[in-house]
C-alpha positions in Angstrom: 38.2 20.5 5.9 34.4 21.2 7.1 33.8 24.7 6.6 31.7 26.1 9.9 28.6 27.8 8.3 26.3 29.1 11.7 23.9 31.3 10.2 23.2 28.3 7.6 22.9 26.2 10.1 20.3 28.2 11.5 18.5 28.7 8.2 18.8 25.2 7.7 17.4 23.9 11.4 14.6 26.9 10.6 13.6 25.5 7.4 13.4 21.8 9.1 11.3 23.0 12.0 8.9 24.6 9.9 8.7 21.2 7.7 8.0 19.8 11.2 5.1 21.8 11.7 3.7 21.9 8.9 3.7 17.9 8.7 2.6 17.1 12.4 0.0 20.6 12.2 -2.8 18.3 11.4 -1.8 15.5 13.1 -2.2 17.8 16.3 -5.3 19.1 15.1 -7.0 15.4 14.5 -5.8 14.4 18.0 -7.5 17.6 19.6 -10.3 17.3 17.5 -11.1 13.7 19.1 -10.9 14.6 22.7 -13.3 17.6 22.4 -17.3 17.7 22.9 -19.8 18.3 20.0 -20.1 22.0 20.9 -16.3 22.7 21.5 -15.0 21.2 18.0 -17.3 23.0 16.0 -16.3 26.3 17.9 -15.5 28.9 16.2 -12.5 30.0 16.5 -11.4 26.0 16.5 -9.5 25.2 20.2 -5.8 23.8 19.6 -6.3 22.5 23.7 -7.1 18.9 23.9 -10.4 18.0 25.4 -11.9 15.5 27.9 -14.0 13.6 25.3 -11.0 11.1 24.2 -12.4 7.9 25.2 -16.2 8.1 25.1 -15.5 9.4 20.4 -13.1 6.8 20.4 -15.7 4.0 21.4 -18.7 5.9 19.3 -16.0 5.8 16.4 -15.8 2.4 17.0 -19.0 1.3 17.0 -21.0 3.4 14.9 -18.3 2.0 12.1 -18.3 -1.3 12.9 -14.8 -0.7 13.6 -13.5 -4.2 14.6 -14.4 -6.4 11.1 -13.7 -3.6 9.0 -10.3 -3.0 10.5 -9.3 -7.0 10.0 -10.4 -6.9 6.5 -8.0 -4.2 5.6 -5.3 -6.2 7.4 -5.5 -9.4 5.6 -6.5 -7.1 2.2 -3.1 -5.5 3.0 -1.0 -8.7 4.0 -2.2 -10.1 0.9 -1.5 -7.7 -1.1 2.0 -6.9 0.3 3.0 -10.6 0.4 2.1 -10.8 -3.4 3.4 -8.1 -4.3 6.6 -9.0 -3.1 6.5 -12.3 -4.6 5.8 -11.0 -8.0 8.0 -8.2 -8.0 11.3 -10.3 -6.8 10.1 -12.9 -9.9 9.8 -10.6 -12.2 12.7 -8.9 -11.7 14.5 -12.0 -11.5 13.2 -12.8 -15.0 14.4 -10.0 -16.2 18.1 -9.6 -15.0 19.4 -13.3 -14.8 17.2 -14.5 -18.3 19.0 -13.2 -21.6 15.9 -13.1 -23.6 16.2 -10.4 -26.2 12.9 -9.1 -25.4 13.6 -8.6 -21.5 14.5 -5.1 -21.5 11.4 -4.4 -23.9 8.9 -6.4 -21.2 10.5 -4.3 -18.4 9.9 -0.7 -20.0 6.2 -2.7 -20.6 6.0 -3.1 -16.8 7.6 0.0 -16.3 5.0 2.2 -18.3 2.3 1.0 -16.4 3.3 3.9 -13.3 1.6 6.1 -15.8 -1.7 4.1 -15.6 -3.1 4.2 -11.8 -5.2 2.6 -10.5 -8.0 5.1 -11.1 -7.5 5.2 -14.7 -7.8 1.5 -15.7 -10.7 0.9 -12.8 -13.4 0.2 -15.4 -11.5 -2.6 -17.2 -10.0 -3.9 -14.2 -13.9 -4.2 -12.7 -15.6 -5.6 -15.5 -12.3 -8.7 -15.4 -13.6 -8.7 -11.6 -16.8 -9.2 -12.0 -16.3 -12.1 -14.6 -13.0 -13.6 -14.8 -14.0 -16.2 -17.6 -15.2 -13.4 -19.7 -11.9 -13.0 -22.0 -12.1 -16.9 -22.6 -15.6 -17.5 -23.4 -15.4 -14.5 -26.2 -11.7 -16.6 -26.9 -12.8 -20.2 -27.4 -16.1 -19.0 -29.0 -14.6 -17.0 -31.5 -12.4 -20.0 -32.3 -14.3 -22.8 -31.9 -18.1 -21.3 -31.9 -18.5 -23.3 -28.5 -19.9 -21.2 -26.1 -19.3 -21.9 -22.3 -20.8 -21.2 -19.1 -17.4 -20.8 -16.7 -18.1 -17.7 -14.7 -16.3 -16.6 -11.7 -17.1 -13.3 -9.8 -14.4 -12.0 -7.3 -17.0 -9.4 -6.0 -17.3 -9.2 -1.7 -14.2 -11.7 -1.9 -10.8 -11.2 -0.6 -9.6 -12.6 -3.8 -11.6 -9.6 -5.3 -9.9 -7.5 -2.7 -6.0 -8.8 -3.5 -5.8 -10.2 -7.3 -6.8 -7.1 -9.2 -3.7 -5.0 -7.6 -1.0 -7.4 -6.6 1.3 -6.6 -9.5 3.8 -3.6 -8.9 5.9 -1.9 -11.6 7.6 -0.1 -8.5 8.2 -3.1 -6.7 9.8 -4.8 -10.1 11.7 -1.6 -10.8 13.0 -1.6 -7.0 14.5 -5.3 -7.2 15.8 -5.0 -11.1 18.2 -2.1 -9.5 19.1 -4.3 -6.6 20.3 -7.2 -8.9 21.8 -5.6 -11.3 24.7 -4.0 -8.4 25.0 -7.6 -7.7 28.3 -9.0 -9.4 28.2 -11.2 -12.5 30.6 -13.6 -10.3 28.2 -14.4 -7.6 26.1 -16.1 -10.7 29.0 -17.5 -11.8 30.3 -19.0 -8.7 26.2 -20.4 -8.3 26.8 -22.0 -11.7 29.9 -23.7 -11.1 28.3 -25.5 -7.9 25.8 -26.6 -10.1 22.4 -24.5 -8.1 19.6 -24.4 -10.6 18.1 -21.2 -11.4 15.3 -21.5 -8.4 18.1 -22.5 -6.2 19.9 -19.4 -6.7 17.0 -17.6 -6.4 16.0 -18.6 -3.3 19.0 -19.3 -1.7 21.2 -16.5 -2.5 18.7 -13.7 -4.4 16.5 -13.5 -1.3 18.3 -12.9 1.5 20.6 -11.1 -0.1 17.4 -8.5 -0.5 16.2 -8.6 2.8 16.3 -5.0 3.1 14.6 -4.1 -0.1 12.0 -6.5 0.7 11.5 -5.2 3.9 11.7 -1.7 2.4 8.9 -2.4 -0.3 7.2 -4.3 2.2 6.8 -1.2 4.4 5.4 1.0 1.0 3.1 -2.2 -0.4 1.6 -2.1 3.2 0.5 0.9 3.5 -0.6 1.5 0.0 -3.1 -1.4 0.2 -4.3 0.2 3.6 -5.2 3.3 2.4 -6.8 2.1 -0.8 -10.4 2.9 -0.7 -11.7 3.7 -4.6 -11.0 -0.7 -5.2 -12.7 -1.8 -1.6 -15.8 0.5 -2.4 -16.2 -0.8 -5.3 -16.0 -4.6 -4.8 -17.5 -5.0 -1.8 -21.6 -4.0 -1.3 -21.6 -6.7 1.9 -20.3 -5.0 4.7 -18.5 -8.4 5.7 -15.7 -7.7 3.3 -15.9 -3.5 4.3 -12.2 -2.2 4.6 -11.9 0.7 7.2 -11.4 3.0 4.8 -14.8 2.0 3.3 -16.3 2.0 7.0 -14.7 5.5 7.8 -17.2 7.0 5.3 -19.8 6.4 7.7 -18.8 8.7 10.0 -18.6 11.5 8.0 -21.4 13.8 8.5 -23.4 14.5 5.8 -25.7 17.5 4.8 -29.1 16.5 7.8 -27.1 15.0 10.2 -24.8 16.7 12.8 -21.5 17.7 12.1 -19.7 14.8 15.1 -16.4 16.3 13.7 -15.4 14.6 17.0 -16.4 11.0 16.3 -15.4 11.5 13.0 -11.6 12.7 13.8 -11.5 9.7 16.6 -12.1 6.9 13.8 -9.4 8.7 11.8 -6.7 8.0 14.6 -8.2 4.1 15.1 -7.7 3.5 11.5 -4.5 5.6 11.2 -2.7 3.7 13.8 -1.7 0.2 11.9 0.4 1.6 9.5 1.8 4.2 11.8 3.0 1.0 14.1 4.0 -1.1 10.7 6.4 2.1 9.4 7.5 2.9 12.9 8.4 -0.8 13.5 10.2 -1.0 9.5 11.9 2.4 9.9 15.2 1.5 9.7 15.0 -1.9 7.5 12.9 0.7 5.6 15.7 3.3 4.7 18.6 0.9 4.4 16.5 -0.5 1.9 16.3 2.6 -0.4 19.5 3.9 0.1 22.2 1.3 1.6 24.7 0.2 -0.7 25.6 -2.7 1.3 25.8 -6.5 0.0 
């Protein structure tokens, strides 16, 4: 029996329209921002009415940021980034379900700890492996041996630079260990019997069988790598390897310049829009994938 509950529902559809709001408020306010004049967005009070000033910020925006470059480097930085991601994480995770190693629940919780560390915190470490990859083994083999080496590699203004450092994902590992563990023991079993190797079963049966989480983490590896601007600033100082978030900087007025609050709000929506298409497109794949029980 449903029980009918009106004034709930009210309070309810109330408390989701002001969520509404309160979410697509600045949105509004960005996208009015961009269509007004110089004078009319820094009026004060600020006017909610869109302008006639859309097109001629959008193509300053563009320009004065050097738009075009900056906006590909993000999206092979992010393509990377997701695809690797999702490789590792469905590995890992493999590794630790379908391997009985007695240590495999102690390397999870090692992978798992790391969502305490960001990004931000371990940024100095991470940057000096960057900038000299051989490091670790020179001081290794010299300590052993006393031979000292010359290998250096720098990953700086590099899209290996860009990728390598943050391609591994606790989330992404925690996402798929959950996912095969609802799978049951007799689908190994059955694997075993007609005699598919470990890699076999993996590929043939593991993967599509997550389609949806890997669609799913897909969606969150994608924008996360987007919006990353701390790691793009800095390993890049050529502006041939300058993410968009790096280039939107530019356009932020500073203390002498004027305040093109306009220009600046336009480049917002030219950068915004990729992931806004990748998360409209993976909506659904993107839900089923965190919350469908289905196999």
């Amino acid at each position: 029996m449903i029980e009918r509950t009106p004034i709930l529902n009210m309070v309810t559809y109330f408390i989701m329209m002001f969520g509404l709001l309160l979410i697509l408020g600045p949105f509004w306010m960005i996208f009015t921002a961009s269509t007004q004049s110089l004078a009319q967005v820094n009026a004060v009070p600020f006017n909610l009415l869109p302008g006639t000033e859309f097109l001629h910020n959008l193509q300053a925006a563009w320009h004065r940021a050097n738009l075009g470059p900056a906006m590909l480097n993000s999206l092979i930085m992010a393509l990377l980034v997701m695809v690797g991601k999702i490789i590792l994480a469905s590995i890992s995770a493999f590794a630790i379900v379908y391997f009985r190693s007695p240590l495999r629940h102690v390397f999870f919780w090692l992978v798992f700890m790391t969502l305490m560390l960001p990004l931000e915190v371990r940024v100095v470490p991470t940057y000096n492996i960057a900038a000299d990859v051989f490091e670790p083994v020179r001081w290794l083999i010299q300590t052993l041996t006393g031979i000292e080496l010359s290998l250096q590699w720098n990953l700086l203004n590099s899209y290996s630079g860009l990728v390598l450092p943050v391609i591994a994902t606790a989330t992404g590992t925690f996402l798929y260990r959950q996912f095969y563990m609802t799978l049951p023991d007799e689908l190994t079993e059955a694997a075993k019997m007609d005699g598919a190797r470990p890699l076999r079963f993996f590929i043939d049966i593991l993967l599509p069988l997550s389609r949806t989480n890997m669609l799913a983490l897909a969606t969150i590896m994608f924008v996360y790598a987007w919006n990353q601007y701390l790691w793009p600033k800095l390993m890049t100082t050529e502006a041939d390897y300058q993410t968009a978030m790096v280039a939107m900087t530019t356009l932020v007025p500073n203390i002498n310049s004027l305040p093109e609050w306009n220009v600046s709000m336009a480049g917002a929506l030219i950068i915004m829009l990729p992931p806004l298409i990748i998360v409209a497109a993976l909506q659904r794949w993107f839900v089923r994938g965190l919350v469908s029980t289905e196999k």
